[in-house]
Each structure stands twice: as C-alpha cells, then as structure tokens.
C-alpha positions, 0 to 999 in steps of 0.5 A: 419495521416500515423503515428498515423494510424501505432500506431494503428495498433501496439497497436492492433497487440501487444494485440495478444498473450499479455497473454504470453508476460506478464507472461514472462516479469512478470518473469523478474520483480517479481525476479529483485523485489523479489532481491532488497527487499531482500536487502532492508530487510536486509539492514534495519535489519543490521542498525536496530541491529546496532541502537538498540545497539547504543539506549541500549547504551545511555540508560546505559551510560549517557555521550553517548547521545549527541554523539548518538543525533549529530549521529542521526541529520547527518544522518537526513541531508543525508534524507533530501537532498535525498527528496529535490533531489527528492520529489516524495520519501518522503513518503509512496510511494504507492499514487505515484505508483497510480498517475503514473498508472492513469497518473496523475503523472511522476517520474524520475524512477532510481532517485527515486529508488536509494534514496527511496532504501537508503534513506528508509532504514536509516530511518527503520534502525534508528528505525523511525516508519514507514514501508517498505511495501509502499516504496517496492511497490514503487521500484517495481513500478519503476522497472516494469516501468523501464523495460518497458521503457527498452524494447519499450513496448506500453502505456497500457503495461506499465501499466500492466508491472508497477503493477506486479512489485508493486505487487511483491514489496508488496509480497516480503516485506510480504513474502505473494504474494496473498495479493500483487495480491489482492492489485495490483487489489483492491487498485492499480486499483479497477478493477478486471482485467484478464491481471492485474490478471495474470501479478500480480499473476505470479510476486508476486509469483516470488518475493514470491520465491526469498525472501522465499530464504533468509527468510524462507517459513512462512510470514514476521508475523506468527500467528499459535496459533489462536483458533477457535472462536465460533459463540456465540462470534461474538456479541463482534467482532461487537464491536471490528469492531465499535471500530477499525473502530473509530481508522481508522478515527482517524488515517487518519485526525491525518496523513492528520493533522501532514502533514499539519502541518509539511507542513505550517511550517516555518522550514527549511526542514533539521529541519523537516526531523530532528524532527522525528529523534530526538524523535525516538532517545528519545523513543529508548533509553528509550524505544526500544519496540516503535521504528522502524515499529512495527514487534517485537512489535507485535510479543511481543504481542503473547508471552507477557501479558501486562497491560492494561495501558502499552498498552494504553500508547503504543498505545498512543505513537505510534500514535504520533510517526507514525504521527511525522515521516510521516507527517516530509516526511521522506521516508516510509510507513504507512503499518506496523505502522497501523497494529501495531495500530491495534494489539494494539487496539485489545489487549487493547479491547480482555483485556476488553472484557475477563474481563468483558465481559464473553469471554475465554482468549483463544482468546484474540490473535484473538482479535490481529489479527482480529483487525489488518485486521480491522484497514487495511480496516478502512483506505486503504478501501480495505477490501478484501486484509486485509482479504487475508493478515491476512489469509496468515499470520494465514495459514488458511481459518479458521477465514475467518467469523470472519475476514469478521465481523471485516473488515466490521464492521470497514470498515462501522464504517469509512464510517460513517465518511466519512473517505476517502480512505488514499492513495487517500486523499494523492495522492490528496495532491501531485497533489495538491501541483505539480499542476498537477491534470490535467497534465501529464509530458511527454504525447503524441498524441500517443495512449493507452489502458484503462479496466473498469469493469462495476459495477452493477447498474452503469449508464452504467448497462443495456445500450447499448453501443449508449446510454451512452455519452462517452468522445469524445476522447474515442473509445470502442473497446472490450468487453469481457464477462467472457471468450467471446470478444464481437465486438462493436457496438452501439447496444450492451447491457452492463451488470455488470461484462463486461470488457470494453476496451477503446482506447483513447490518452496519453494526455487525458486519465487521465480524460478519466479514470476518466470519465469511472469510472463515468459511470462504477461504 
C-alpha cells in the first residue's frame, strides 16, 4: 500500500513544472533524431547512386545481369534475417510506433533501432519502392522511448518524450517540422493535447535544424511554381478529390490484399523477402524512373511532359511495385509511394482535364500537388496534416482552399467506402498475428497518466463528470478548460473541448484508453 501510495505521489509532484522538463528533454531527442536520419538519408542516397549505376549497367551490358541479380538476392537475405531477429521492423513502422503509444504493444527498442536503421536503407538503397518517412518515425520513437528509459521518466512521460521523437523523425525525414507536429497530434494521438503540442513542437523543430544543416533550408520536395487557381476551377477539383478518394480505397485493400497474400503463402521468408527485390532489379534496369520511393520521379513531373499513357502505365507499375514490396514485409514505408500515386494520378486527371475540359495548362502542376495531400487524406485519414505537408512543401498558404476541397473531397469519397484508416487496419493485423490485443508485455501495477479531449456532441458532452460510467480502474483527476484546470468532482459539467486527465494502472490502460475514447468522441 505504502509503495503504491508514494508512486502516487510521484506522479503528482512530477506533473509540476512538467512543461520545462519536456522542452528540455524535447531538446535532447529532436537533435539525437534529426542525426540519425541525416544519416539515414544519406546513407540511402549513397547506395542509391551506387544501385542506379549497377541498373544502368546491366541495362547496357547483358552479360552483367545475373551477377546483379545474385547481388540483389544476397542482400535480400541479409533483410530477411534482420525481420526474422525482429519483426517488429518489417514494415512501415508508424502502426507499431501507435501500438506502443496505446500500449498494446512492446519492442525490443535498440534492436529495433539498429536493424530498421540498416535493414531500411538497403532496401531505399536498392531502389525497392517504399519509403523513409515511416521507418524515421519509428527510430524516433524508439529513440524518445529510449531516453525515457534512460533517464527514470514516469509511464505518462514516456508517452510524451516517445512522440517527439516520432514527430522529430518525420521532421527530419521531410525537412517539414510543422507536418511532423501535426502527425504526432492528428495520427500518432488524435488528441489535440497542449503537453503533446509543446513536446512535438519543439522536437521537430530541433531535428528540422539539424537535417537543414546537411540538406539546405527548402523541404525534401519543393513545389515554388504554383499558380493561383481561381474560384471558377474548383468545379473540377471536386472531381480531382472523388477521383483520388477512389485510389486511396483502392490502394488500402490492394496493400491489406498482397499482405494477405504474401502472408498465407508457403514461401520460405527468404524467398518472400527475395521477391520484391528481384522485380526492383527488373524495373531498374529496364526502367529506373520506377525504382526507389518516388522523389526523383516526382520531382521529374515538374520538368517534364509525359504522355498521358506513359503516365498510365506508370502509375499502373508503381501500384504493383509498392503492393510487392510492402505486402513481402521488407522495412519501409508507404509515405513516399503514395504521394507518388497521388502526383501520378493528379497529372494523369489535370491532362484530362486541360484537354478537355477548358482548364489552362498553367495549372496542370496544381493538379500534381493538390492530388497528393488528397491521396495522403484518403488513406492515413488525416486530412489536416496532408494540407500542412503540401503547404510546407509549396512555402505558401496561398493554395490553403483549393487544398481543403481536394482533402475533403477524397477524404468523404474513402469514407463512402468504408475505407479504414491504413495504419490502424495494419496495426490491427499485428496484434492480430502477436495475439496480443488485450496484452501488454511488460505491464505493472504501477500507475500512469492517460489525456482525452472531449468532442462535441460525444456522450461525455454536457454531463457532469457522476453521471458517465467510468471504467472502474480509472480516476479523473484534472480538467483543464483552455488555460483553467478545474478540480474534480462528480458535479462537474464536461464540455466539448475539455481536456481530461485520467489516472489509471500500466496493465489496464489499454482498454482504459479505448474506453475513454468511447465516451469522449
């Protein structure tokens, strides 16, 4: 009782003066991230040269291929003894990062560091069509959780210190901090929380530092050259949304299907892991613009005209390539390639729509990037931080509207479908396969902190705090009302936009959580 009683204590004397622990410990986290994805990047852009040269190479000399091939299944190897070391980095590694920060899930943190760092950047290296953003969310995740450890921080501390580092990962990998503030609260959390705001904030912003160091001051892609689109366009760009909306749907069950697949399969993991390495040998060498996670590609749509069936059968391929590579479980992400989608599909329409529908050419690259916060919104379902992302990458709030038509419209298109959320369907494929949707590895009797928001017209809206059935494991013990904390008692009225704080035990809070989020939303 004694014990229990002190952690108490603890917890409550540690929440004092929290907001200057975190900006400093924030600190420490954002440029320890920001350093490991500098070199993350440019470890990847290393082999990336090295493999294009090896694919140029193959596609002038016959003779080198199967060299290049037996190459490419060696190192395929090396991958997959790293995920069999350690699952938990196959993949993108953002559905993990939201396991551990709801408690569902444990990771060996220093394991899965190192292979995600090495194993990641073979594979961007080799030019497999994935992405660096999830896998530098992930390392920042386990860096923040890492410190935390480190340092004896508290259960709820943990959580805060965890998601800067995510958030710094993601601002390091874009060279855009504000769309890895945004992510940490809209996706990582879902929960506009001050303390995850601040801790995000000045992480990101750290690491935003430290990558500009390496990589220049403008984002990891620039688009200066937009028009402003008038009002009388707009018509069109409900169609672009609908459109896009319809390749967000179909790019979250095609991913959920070749994961199936790949995972009902008999295959040896060696040879699943093989697979997409053997067709990204193919497609480099005969055709290198579809290799790797898309960036010169998209960039090569700014300076080039494509024919409308070029396009076509790019995007076609690169729908199969980021299916294969994903759904085989090799480490990396799906950010990138879906922007790329995006880019794609919203050149393919903006050709259509100049040709036949009345629209000057001047805008066909609006199209482009518009179509890429769309494609983001359709399937991560965070609509906010597609629209912050692309304004980071345009440097403007100028195409603000036109980006919230497109979001939207794609974003109620998927909704339409009952297209879920990509990164909870495939965190929700991991517990599934861990078994371990109502277990926590490593839980205790100790206690922690959980925040939620309450949402308007939520079941807790308008009640006072005795009339909701709370789960008997939980006890509220602040609200705090913009800048006022209120004291708790049953008698006090809840209103949307309150912040509740919850106290609750290490071995429940996973359902406590989900509970509260019932009531609150």
């Amino acid at each position: 009782m004694y014990k229990k009683t002190r952690n108490i204590s603890e917890i409550f004397w540690r929440i004092r003066n929290i907001k200057y622990r975190l900006i400093r410990d924030s600190l420490i986290i954002g440029a320890v991230t920001g350093a490991i994805i500098v070199m993350y990047r440019i470890g990847a852009a290393w082999l990336g040269e090295i493999f294009n040269g090896i694919y140029a190479s193959g596609g002038k000399n016959i003779h080198l291929i199967p060299f290049i091939f037996a190459g490419l299944i060696l190192i395929s190897l090396v991958v997959s003894e790293f995920v069999k070391r350690e699952p938990m980095i196959s993949g993108s590694g953002i559905p993990q990062l939201e396991g551990i920060l709801s408690r569902r899930l444990s990771i060996n943190r220093i394991r899965v560091l190192i292979y995600k760092f090495i194993g990641g950047m073979i594979c961007l290296g080799a030019g497999l069509s994935v992405g660096r953003e999830g896998p530098s969310v992930q390392m920042g995740g386990c860096i923040g959780e890492t410190y935390s450890k480190k340092t004896g921080k508290l259960d709820h501390e943990e959580i805060y210190l965890t998601t800067c580092g995510a958030s710094a990962g993601l601002s390091a990998a874009f060279n855009a901090p504000m769309s890895g503030v945004m992510f940490a609260l809209e996706e990582a959390h879902k929960n506009f929380s001050p303390l995850i705001l601040l801790s995000a904030m000045t992480a990101s912003l750290t690491a935003d530092c430290v990558s500009k160091q390496f990589f220049g001051i403008v984002p990891s892609l620039e688009f200066s050259r937009l028009e402003i689109m008038p009002i009388k366009y707009y018509w069109v760009l409900i169609i672009l949304g609908i459109i896009i909306g319809v390749s967000g749907v179909f790019f979250n069950k095609g991913l959920i299907f070749t994961q199936s697949v790949f995972r009902k399969s008999r295959f040896d993991n060696r040879i699943k892991i093989a697979i997409p390495f053997v067709i990204t040998g193919i497609a480099g060498i005969l055709c290198s613009d579809m290799i790797g996670g898309g960036h010169e590609l998209i960039m090569s749509l700014q300076e080039k005209n494509f024919a409308l069936w070029i396009l076509i059968i790019y995007l076609v391929v690169k729908f199969m390539l980021t299916f294969i590579c994903f759904g085989s479980g090799v480490p990396g992400g799906i950010f990138f390639p879906l922007l790329v989608l995006g880019a794609l599909g919203g050149n393919i329409v903006g050709i259509i729509a100049i040709k036949y529908m009345g629209i000057p050419s001047v805008f066909l690259m609006n199209f482009i990037v518009l179509a890429m916060a769309g494609h983001f919104a359709a399937i991560v379902k965070a609509p906010i931080t597609g629209i912050i992302l692309i304004s980071e990458m345009t440097g403007s709030l100028a195409h603000l509207l036109p980006l919230a038509v497109v979001v939207l419209s794609a974003q109620i298109t998927s909704d339409v479908f009952s297209s879920a959320p990509i990164y909870e369907s495939l965190l929700d494929r991991i517990l599934e396969r861990k078994h371990e949707a109502n277990e926590y590895k490593g839980a205790s009797k100790q206690k922690t902190l959980l925040e939620v928001s309450i949402d308007m017209n939520s079941y807790a809206d308008g009640k006072s705090i005795g009339e909701i059935d709370w789960p008997e494991t939980a006890l509220i013990v602040a609200v705090n009302r913009g800048e006022k904390e209120i004291i708790p008692h049953g008698y006090t009225k809840l209103i949307h936009g309150d912040l509740i704080t919850v106290m609750t035990s290490q071995d429940s809070s996973p359902e406590v959580l989900e509970e509260l989020k019932r009531i609150s939303s």
